[in-house]
N, C-alpha and C positions, 0 to 999 in steps of 0.2 A: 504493500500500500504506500511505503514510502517511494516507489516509484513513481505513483501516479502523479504525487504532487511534483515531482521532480520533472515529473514529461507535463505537469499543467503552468508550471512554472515559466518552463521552457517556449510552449507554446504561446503562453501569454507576452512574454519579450519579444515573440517573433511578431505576433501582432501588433505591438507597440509600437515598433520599429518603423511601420508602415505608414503611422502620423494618422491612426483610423480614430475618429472621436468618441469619447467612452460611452456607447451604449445604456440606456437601460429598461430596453424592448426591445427581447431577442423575436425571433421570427423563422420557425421552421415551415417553408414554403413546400405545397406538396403538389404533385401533377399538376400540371398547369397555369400554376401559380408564380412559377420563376417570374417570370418579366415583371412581377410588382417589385423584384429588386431594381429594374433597370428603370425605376420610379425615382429611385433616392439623388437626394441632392446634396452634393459637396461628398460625391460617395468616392469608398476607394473598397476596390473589388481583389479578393486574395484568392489564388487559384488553392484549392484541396490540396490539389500535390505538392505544393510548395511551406504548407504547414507542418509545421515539426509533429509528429505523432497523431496526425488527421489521417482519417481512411480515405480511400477516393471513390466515388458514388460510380455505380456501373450499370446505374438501370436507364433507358431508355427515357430520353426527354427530363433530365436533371443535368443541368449543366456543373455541377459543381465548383463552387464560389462563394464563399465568404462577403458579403458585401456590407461595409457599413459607411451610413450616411445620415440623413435627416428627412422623414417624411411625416407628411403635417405636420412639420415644426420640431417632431420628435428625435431625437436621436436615438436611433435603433442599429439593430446587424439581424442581417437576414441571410439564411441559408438555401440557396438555391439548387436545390437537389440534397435530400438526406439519406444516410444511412440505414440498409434494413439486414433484417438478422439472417434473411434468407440467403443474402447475399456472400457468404460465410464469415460474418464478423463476427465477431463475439459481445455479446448483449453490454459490456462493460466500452467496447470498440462502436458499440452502434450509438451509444449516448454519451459518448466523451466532448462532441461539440456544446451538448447543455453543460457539461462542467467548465469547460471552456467558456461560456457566454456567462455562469456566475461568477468564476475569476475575472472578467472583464467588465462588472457593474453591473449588469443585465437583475430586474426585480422582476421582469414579469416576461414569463415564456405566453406567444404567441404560437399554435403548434394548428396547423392545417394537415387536409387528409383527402383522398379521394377513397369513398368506400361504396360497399354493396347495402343496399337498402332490404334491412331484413322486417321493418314495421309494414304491413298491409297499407299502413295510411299513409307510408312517402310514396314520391316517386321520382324517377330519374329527373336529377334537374336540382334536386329541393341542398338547399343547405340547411345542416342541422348543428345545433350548438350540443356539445357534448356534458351531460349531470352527470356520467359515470363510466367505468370501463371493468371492463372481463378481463382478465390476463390470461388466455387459452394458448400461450405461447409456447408453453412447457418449462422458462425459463425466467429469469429476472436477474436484471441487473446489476443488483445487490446482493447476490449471493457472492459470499468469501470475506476476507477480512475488511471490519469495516473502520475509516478514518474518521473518527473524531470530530475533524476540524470542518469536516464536506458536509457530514450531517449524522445524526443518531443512528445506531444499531437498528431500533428497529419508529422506524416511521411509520405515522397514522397517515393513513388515507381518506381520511373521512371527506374530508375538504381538498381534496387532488387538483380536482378542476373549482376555482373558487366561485363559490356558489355567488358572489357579490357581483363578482364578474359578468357572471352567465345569466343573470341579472339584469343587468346593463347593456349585455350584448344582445337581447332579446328588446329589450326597449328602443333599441339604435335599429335594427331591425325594422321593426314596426314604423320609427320615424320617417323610415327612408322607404315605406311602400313596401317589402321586401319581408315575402314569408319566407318562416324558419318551423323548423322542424326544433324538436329536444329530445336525447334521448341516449341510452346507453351504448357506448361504442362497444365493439369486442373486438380485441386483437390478437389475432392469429398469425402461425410464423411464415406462411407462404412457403415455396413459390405456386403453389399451384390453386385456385379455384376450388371452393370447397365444392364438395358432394352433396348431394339434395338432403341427403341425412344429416350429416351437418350443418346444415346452415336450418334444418327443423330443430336439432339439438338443442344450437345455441340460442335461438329466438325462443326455447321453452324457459330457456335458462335465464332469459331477462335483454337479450341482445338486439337491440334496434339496427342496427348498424355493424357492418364487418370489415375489417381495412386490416395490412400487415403494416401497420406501423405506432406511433403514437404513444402505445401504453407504455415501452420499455424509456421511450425519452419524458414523459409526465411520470411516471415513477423517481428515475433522477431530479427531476424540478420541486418534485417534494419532500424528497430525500433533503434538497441543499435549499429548502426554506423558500423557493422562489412560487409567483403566484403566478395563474394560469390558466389564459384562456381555449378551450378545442373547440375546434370548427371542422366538422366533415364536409363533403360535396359529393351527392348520394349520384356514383356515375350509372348506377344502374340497380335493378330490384334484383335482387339473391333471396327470391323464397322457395325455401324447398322445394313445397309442391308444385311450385309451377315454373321451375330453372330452365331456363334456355340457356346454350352454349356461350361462354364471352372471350372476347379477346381483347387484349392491352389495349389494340387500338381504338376498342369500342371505348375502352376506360377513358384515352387522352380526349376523344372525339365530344364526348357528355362534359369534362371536365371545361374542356376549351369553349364550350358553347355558354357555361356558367360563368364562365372566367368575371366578365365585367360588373356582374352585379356582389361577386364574390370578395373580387376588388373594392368594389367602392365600400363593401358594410365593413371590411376592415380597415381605408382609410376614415372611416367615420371613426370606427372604433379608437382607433389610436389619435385621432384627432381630437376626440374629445373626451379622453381616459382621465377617471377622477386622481386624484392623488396617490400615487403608489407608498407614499410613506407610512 
């Protein structure tokens, strides 16, 4: 564990170095959602690979980049293309950029998704603000020895995604014309499309929504104290009973089509975010 701090140490300097302004709204941008990095202003953009102990993203349509600059006035860093477990990284390797974003000031992870619509009442198209998540991953990021100083042994979840938030981000919503969905994310390890069985299992189980991402990086957000809001973008309906075949590209196709109004409810959001202290 004394490594980590040593590779988050390390990372943090590299970032310094860059003359990037300190953060404190981090932003993990998911399908289709890159180009709201190419929004920021006074930005300075840091390729993955050139990050001391950063993974390099390998999934299709995630450009991978570090970007920090200022949108609505805020000063934020946003992740364009993230980390998944499927990808063979190790769940400690898939959430090292949220340790990263709290070493760099960052109070409040903003965490995006493109998921499968397991509620009968959504449908392709609908953004859903997330109250809860399933960890069906098999795995968790906190498993092994734990540092002290990043956060406790063992972390309450009760308040993962904060409830004040989700809150808020349901009112900003509403403002702006723009229905939302709410409802329990479940995250699974991918790579493949669940089975009609599956995706009946976990909708018995309490799961509105299904995505391979999210839960393993808000678990580290709440591990290291930081507050959090999730937003899916339901690219398609995954209900059992009635599963037709998907492909990736169906995925970017629904997400790209949602893209602008997805955009605008999170510059609202972060435009008019109450006091993070």
């Amino acid at each position: 564990m004394g490594r980590l701090l040593e590779q988050l140490e390390e990372t943090r300097a590299y970032i310094k170095s860059k003359n990037a302004a300190e953060p404190i709204i981090g932003l993990i941008l998911g399908s289709g959602l890159g180009e709201l990095a190419d929004q920021l202003e006074e930005s300075v953009a840091v390729a993955y690979e050139d990050i001391p102990h950063f993974p390099v993203s390998t999934v299709e349509g995630h450009a991978g980049k570090l970007v920090f600059g200022k949108l609505e006035g805020k000063p934020v860093v946003a992740m364009q293309g993230r980390f998944h477990y499927y990808e063979g990284y190790s769940m400690q390797e898939v959430t090292y950029p949220v340790r990263v974003m709290k070493e760099l000031g960052v109070q409040l992870l903003f965490v995006t998704n493109a998921c499968g619509g397991m509620n009968p009442s959504f449908k392709a198209g609908d953004l859903m603000i997330i109250r809860d998540h399933l960890n069906m991953t098999g795995a968790n990021p906190l498993i092994g020895p734990n540092e002290p100083t990043l956060g406790p042994r063992f972390p309450d979840m009760s308040r993962a995604y904060t409830p004040e938030l989700a809150e808020f981000a349901k009112k900003t919503a509403d403002s702006l014309g723009i229905e939302v969905q709410e409802g329990v994310y479940a995250g699974i390890s991918g790579p493949n499309y669940m089975a009609p069985a599956e995706l009946t299992m976990l909708r018995m189980l309490g799961g509105d929504a299904v995505g391979m991402s999210t839960v393993p990086e808000v678990i580290v957000a709440s591990h290291a104290g930081l507050k959090v809001i999730g937003i899916s973008c339901v690219t398609d309906m995954a209900i059992g009973e009635e599963l037709e075949p998907l492909t990736h590209e169906q995925v970017i196709e629904v997400a790209n089509r949602t893209k602008p109004k997805f955009i605008s409810l999170v510059k609202a959001l972060i435009k008019n975010m109450p006091s993070l202290s």
